[in-house]
N, C-alpha and C positions, 0 to 999 in steps of 0.2 A: 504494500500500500504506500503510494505516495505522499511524503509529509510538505505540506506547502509551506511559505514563508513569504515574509513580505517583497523577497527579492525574486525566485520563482514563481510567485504568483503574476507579476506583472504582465510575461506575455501570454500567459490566460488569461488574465484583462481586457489585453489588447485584442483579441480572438471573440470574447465577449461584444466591446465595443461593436464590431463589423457586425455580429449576430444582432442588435440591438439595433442598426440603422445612425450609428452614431461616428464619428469622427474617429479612425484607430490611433490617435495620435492627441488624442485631446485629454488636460491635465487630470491624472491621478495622486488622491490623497491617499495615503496608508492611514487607514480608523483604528483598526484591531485585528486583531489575531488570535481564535480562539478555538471553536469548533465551527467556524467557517472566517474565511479571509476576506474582509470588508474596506473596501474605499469609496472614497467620495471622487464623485467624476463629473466636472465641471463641463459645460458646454453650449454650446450660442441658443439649445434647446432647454437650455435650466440644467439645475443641479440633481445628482441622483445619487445611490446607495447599490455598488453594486458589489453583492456578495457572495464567494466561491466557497462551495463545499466540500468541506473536508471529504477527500478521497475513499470511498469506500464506507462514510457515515450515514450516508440516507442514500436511500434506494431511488429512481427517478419517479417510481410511484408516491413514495412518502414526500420527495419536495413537491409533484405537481400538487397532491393533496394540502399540503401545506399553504404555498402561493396561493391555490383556487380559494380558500379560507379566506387568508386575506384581504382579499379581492372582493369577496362575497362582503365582507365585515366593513370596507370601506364604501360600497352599495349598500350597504344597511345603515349608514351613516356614522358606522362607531369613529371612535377619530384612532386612526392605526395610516399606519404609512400607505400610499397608493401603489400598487404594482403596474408596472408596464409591463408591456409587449414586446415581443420581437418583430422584425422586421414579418415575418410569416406568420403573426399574430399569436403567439404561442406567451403561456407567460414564465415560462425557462424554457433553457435552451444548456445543451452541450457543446462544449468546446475542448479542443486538444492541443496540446501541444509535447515537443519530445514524449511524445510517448505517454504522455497522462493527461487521463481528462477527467475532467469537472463539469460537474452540472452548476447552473450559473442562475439568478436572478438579478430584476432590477427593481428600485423602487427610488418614487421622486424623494429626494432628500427634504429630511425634515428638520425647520428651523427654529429654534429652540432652544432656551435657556440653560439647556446640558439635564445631565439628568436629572429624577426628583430630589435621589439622597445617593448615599455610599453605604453599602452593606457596613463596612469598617463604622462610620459615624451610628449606623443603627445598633450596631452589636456592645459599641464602648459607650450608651447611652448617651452620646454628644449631640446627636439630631436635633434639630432648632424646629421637624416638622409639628405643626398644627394639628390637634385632633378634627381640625375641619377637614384638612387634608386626607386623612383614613376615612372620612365619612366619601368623600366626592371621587376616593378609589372604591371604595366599596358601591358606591351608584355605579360606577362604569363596569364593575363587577358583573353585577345585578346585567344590565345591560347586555353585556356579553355573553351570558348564559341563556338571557330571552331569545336571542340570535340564534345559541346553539341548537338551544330546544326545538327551537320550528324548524330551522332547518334539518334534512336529511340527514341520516349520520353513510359516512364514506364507507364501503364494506371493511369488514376483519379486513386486519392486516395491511390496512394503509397507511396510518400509525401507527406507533407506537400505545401502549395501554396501558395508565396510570392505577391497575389493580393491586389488587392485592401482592400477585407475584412479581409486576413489573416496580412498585415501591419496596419492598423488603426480601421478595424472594431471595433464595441461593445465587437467582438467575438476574438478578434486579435490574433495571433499565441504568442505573447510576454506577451502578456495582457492590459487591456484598460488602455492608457495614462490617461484617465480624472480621474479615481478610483487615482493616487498616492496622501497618505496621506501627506497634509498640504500642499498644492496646495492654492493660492487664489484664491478668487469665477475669478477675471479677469483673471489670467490665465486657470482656467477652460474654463471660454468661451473660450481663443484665441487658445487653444487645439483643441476645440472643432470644431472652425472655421478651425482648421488647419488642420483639420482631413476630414472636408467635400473640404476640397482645396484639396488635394490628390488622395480623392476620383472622385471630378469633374475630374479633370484633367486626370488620366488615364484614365478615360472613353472615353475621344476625344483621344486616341490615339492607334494606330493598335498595337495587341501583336502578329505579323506574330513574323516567324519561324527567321528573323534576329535578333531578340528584345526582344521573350520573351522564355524561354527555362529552363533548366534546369541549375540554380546555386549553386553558393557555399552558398553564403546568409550569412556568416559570417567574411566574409573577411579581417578582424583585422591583423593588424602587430604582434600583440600578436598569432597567427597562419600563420606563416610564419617563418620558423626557416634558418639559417643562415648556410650552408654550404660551405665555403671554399668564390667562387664567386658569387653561385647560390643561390637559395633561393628553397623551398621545399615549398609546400600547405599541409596544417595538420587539423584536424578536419572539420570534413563533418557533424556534427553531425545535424546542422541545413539546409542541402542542400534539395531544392527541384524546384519548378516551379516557376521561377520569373522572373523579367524583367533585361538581363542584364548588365542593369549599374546601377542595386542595389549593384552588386560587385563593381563597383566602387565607388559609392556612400561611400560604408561601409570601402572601402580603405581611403580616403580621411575624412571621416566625423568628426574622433578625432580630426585632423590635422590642422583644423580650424580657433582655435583661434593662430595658428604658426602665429610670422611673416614671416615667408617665403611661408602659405597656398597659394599663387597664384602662385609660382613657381611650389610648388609640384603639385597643379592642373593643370598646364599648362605640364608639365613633362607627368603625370599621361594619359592624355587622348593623348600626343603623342606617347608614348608608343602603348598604344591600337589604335589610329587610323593608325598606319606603317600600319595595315592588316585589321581592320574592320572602317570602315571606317562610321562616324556621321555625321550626317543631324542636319543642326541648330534645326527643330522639338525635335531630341532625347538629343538634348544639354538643350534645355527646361525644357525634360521630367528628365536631368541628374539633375539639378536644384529641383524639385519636388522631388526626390526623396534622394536628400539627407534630406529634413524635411522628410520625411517619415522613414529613418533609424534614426532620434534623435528621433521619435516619438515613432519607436520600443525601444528605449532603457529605454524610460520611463516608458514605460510598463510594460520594464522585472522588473525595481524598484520597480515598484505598487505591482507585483507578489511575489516579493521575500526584502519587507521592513527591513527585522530584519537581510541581508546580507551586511557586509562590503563594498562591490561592489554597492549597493543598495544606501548605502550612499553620497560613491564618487560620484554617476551620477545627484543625488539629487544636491548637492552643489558645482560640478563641470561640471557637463555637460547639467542640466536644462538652464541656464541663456543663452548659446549658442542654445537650442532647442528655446527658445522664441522669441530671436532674429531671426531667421530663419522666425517664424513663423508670425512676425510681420512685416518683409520685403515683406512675399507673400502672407499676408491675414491682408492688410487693414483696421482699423475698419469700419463696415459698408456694408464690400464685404462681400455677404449672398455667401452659396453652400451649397447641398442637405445633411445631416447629414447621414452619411453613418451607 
């Protein structure tokens, strides 16, 4: 599998650009480098966002369903980036170069104040945000789920599946929390126990068409950028079939150790509840599943050790994951090891 960079990537760019109807030659900004390769690409037609996927990370199935999302969400007026076309009307396209190719997208750039917050300012309780701010993310929540729900859902298999097995399994979509190195054998176990808690628990509970649906799954203040009053949703990279107040869960889960985290929680689900409205059962299952977003994020750490990112979660956002986990799994409380 081919690993891209911001210097490799470039004439996949430029391959891009021709597929797009655009200038091959017209100015590239390097944005990021993460689980897809993003620049900003300047041009007498406006500015845009255009982003290469990681080799061998999504299927062309899983980006078209992706993009088409998108697409769909910006026709339904949510405020989410626009997607463009390609010259043969398509909204990705493949391109090659030496030997490796990438599936490509584009999307008009969005201008904007930068992002809402910083995970890091969320987690060291330093965040200056608003409990108005958790209320007007949680409307747009709300919003976004009303979307998912009437629309269609894309067959199995076109994403990714924010279930039970794909958050905590052996097999997990982040990767197995118990694998992170230098782990003590007790936390292993209460991982472990925390893992079959997750598992129990969604099991007793219905994924009808109000509940469980098509999310975003990444719902970070870090993907939320700041325009003027409003805020914009940005990366979809991880969206697919899941239970929706994992998006809230993933809104609030940095936010934690805030001293003002029960404001913002109380903010957060009044927002969302103006228009969908929760049953003390899914306020339960909101509970459950914020261990299950610390649990994904230990994961991604076990999968990707030698990342900056990796670190931080290690030594700033494990001690919060244990706690979680020690609140709702008991020592002693057995559940079925998923």
């Amino acid at each position: 599998m081919a690993v891209l960079d911001e210097n490799n990537s470039i004439p996949l760019a430029r391959q891009a650009l021709i597929a797009y109807g655009l200038p091959a030659d017209a100015p590239l900004t390097f944005v990021k480098l993460r689980e897809n390769c993003v620049f900003r690409v300047d041009t007498g037609q406006g500015s845009f966002a255009l982003r290469l996927h990681r080799p061998g990370y999504r299927s062309v199935t899983e980006v078209a369903t992706e993009v088409a999302l998108v697409h769909h969400l910006a026709r339904e007026g949510l405020p989410v980036p626009r997607v463009v076309s390609t010259a043969d009307g398509q909204l990705h396209a493949a391109v090659r170069h030496d030997g490796v190719k990438v599936l490509v997208d584009l999307q008009h750039w969005v201008d904007s104040g930068g992002n809402l917050d910083s995970v890091e300012e969320a987690v060291r309780g330093t965040s200056a945000l608003e409990p108005s701010t958790f209320a007007r993310i949680g409307a747009l929540a709300a919003r976004l789920h009303d979307v998912a729900e009437r629309r269609e859902h894309p067959p199995a298999g076109h994403r990714t599946a924010w279930d039970a097995e794909g958050l905590v399994g052996k097999n997990s979509l982040w990767g197995d929390p118990r694998t992170l190195p230098g782990l003590r054998s007790g936390d292993v176990d209460l991982i472990d126990r925390a893992a079959g808690h997750v598992t129990a628990t969604l099991a007793r509970h219905d994924p009808g068409p109000s509940r469980y649906g098509f999310i975003h799954a990444d719902l970070t203040p870090e993907n939320l950028l700041r325009t003027g009053e409003d805020l914009v949703l940005i990366d979809f990279d991880d969206c697919g079939e899941g239970w929706y107040l994992f998006d809230l869960a993933t809104v609030l889960f940095f936010y934690l150790p805030h001293p003002r985290a029960g404001e913002f929680r109380a903010a957060l689900l009044a927002g969302y509840t103006a228009s969908r409205p929760l049953t003390a059962q899914d306020l339960d299952l909101f509970e459950v599943l914020l261990l299950a977003r610390g649990l994904t994020y230990l994961g991604w750490a076990a999968t990707r050790c030698e990342t900056a990112t990796a670190a931080f979660l290690v030594e700033e956002v494990l001690p919060s994951v244990l706690d979680l986990a020690r609140a709702q799994c008991p020592a002693g409380e057995a559940h079925p090891v998923p």
